[in-house]
Structures are given as C-alpha cells and as structure tokens.
C-alpha positions in Angstrom: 45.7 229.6 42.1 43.8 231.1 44.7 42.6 230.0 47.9 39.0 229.3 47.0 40.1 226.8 44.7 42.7 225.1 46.8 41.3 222.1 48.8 43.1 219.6 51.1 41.9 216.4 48.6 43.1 218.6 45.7 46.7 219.0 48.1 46.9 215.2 49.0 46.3 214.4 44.7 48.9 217.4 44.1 51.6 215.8 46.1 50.4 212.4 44.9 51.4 213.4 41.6 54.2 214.5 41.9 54.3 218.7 42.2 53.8 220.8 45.5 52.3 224.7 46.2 54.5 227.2 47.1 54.0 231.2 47.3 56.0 234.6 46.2 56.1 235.8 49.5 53.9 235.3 52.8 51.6 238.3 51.6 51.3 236.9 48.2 47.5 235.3 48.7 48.3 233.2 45.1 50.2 229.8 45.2 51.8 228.0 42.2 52.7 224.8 41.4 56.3 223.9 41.6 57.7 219.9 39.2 61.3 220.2 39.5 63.6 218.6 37.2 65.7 217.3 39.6 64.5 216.5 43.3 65.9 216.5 46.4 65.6 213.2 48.7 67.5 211.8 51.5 67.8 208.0 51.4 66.5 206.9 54.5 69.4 204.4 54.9 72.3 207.2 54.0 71.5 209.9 56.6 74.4 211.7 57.8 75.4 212.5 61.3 78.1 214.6 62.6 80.3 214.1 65.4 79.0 217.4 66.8 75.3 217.0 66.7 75.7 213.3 68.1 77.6 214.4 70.9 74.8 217.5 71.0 72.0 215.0 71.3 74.0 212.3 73.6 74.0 215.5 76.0 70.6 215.1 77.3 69.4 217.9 77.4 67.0 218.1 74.1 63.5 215.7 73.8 62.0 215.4 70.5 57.6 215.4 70.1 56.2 214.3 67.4 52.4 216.4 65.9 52.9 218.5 69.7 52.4 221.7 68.7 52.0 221.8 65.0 50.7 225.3 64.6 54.3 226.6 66.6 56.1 224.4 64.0 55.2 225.8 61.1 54.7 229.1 62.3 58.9 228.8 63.5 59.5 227.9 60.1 57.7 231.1 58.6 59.2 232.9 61.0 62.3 234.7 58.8 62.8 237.6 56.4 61.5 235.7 52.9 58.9 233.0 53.3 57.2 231.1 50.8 54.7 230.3 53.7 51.2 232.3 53.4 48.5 232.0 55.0 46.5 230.0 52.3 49.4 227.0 52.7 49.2 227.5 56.4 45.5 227.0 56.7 45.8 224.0 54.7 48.2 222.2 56.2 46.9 222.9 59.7 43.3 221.7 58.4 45.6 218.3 56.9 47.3 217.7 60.8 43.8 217.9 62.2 43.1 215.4 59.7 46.3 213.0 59.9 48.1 213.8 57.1 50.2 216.3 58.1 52.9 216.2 61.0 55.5 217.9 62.8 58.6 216.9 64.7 59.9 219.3 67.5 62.7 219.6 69.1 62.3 221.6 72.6 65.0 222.2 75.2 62.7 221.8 78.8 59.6 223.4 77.7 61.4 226.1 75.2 60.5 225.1 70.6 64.4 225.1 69.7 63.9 223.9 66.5 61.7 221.7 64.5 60.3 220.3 61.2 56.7 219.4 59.2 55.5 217.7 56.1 52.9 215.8 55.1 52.8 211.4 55.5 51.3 209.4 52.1 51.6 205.6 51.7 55.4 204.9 52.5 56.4 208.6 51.4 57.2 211.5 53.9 57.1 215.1 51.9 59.4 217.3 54.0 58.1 220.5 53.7 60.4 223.0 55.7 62.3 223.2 59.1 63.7 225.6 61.6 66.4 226.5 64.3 66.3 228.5 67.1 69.6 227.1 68.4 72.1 225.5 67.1 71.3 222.2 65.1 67.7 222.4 66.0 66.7 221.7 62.8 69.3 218.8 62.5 67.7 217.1 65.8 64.4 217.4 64.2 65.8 215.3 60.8 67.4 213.0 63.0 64.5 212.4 65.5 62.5 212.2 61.7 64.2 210.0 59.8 65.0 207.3 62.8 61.0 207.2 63.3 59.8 207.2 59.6 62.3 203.8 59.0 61.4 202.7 62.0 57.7 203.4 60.6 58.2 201.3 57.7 58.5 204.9 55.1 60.7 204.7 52.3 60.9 208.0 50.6 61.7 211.4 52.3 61.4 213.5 49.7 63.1 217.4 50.6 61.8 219.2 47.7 65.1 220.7 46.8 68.3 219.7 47.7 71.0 222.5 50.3 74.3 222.7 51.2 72.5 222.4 54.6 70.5 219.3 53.7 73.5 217.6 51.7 76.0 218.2 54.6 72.8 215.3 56.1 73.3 212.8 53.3 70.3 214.7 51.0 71.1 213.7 46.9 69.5 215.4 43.8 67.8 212.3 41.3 66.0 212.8 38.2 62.4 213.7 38.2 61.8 210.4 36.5 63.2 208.5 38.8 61.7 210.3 41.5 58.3 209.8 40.1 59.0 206.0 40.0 60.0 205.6 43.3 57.1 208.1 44.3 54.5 205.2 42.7 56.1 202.6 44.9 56.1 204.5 47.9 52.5 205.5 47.8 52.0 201.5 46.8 53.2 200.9 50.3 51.5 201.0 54.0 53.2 202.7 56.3 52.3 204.4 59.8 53.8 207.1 61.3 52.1 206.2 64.6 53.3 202.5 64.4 55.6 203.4 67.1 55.9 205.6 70.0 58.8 208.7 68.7 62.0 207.3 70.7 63.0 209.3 73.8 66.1 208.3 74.3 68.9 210.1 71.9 71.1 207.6 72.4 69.3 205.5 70.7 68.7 207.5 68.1 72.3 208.6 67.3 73.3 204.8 68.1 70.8 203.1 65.0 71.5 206.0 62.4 75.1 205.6 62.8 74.4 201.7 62.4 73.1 202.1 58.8 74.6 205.6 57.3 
C-alpha cells in the first residue's frame, strides 16, 4: 500500500481490527499489513522487574516524560542498521500524536533521550509499537514508567506486536490470535485515559507498585 492511500482513520480502523503496517526497510516507500497468528502481550498485572533495573531506577538519576518529545522518540527507535520504520509510518504517527492518539514515553538522564518507547492509545488498549536504548535499560525504564501509568490509567491490554527474549525477560507471553482479538473487543469497549493522571516522578514509587502486583 502506498502512502497516498494510507490515512490516520484508515490506521486507528487498522489497529481496531486487529493488524498493524510495517515496512521492508526504511527506504521501502510501500507498507504491508502484518495479522499474526500468535501475538505478543504483556499482562499489565505480570510485568517483570529485575533486581538490577529496580536498583537502576531507585538511583535517581533517570526522570521519565510522557508525549515530550515524540518526534526524538521515534526517530531513537529508527535509529539502527534495519528498520521497519519509513517515512510514510513516521508521518503518520506524528500526524496521530498531534492528534491524541499516539504517545511516547521517554526516559532522559538530566536533559540527555537515554531511551524511550511509542504506540498508539484506543479504548482501554495500548499498541506498543517499538522502543529504544541509548544506555543501559533505557528501554526497560520506558516499559516500566509505561505500564505503571497505563494501569494506573485504567488500560487493560498492552499489546507488543511480537513477543522477544528481551520483552519475555519483562513478563511479555505469546496468546492466540483469537484470543487476542477477544480481549482486543473488550478493551476497545472500555474508557480509558492516558492523561487521567499526571506520569509519576518518583521511581520509587514506580518500582515499589509493580513489584506489589507482578
């Protein structure tokens, strides 16, 4: 599909259903539609933290944003050898932050983007769509930060797309598509705001209510 015919309502329907656009490459101006069989999700009440990146973010020296700086977020995560990225999904999604649908959460270390994450918010469903470290665990802060404020939020899906070694190590599982799809249609049944509450600012706290309910 090219870009012409590729709309933000066409997008929002897209992920409603089910599928989401990826590309070949970033210089690949075409996108396809990607259904897996088996989807990757992380239970919002089983998120994994380790030892190590609790005592990383008890350190104090990390602050999470969330929607500052989309553009630098998903331009971190393009930012490696192979990207599925282009410039067609780019434009989209920035045209969906500017208008609410998509967000990013960023991890920054006094003013310097360590790592970082974006996706897109529908009903009580958060679509991650891909994250990135520029120090250690950058990307792990920015799940962390995400997954506190989106039950916090009143979301109860985070769907991941696929599922890693990186994103299992986090408490990420694989279900069927049919049962993905099912608890797709009660998510998007649901009301949930990612600006309900301010992003927390202290780690601490953080670190203290995931470890409460994983």
């Amino acid at each position: 599909m090219s870009d012409r015919s590729l709309t933000p309502d066409l997008l929002l329907a897209a992920y409603a259903a089910g599928v989401f656009p990826m590309a070949e490459t970033r210089d690949d101006p075409e996108i396809f539609w990607v259904d897996p069989q088996e989807r990757g999700v992380i239970p919002l009440n089983g998120f994994h933290i380790s030892r190590s990146l609790a005592r990383r973010m008890r350190g104090g020296a990390y602050h999470a944003t969330l929607d500052h700086g989309f553009e630098n977020v998903i331009d971190g995560c393009a930012d490696r050898d192979e990207t599925w990225i282009n410039d067609t999904i780019r434009g989209l999604m920035t045209q969906l932050h500017a208008l609410g649908a998509a967000h990013a959460f960023a991890i920054w270390r006094d003013d310097a983007l360590v790592g970082g994450m974006y996706g897109l918010a529908l009903g009580g469903a958060f679509f991650g769509e891909s994250m990135f470290s520029r120090e250690t665990d950058g990307s792990k802060m920015a799940l962390t930060w995400a997954v506190d404020h989106l039950r916090r939020c009143g979301f109860t899906l985070f769907d991941t797309q696929f599922l890693t070694p990186h994103l299992a190590s986090l408490g990420a599982i694989e279900i069927p598509r049919a049962m993905y799809r099912a608890q797709l249609a009660r998510a998007l049944d649901q009301r949930a705001d990612i600006h309900r509450f301010s992003l927390e600012s202290d780690p601490q706290a953080v670190v203290q209510r995931i470890t409460q309910t994983s």
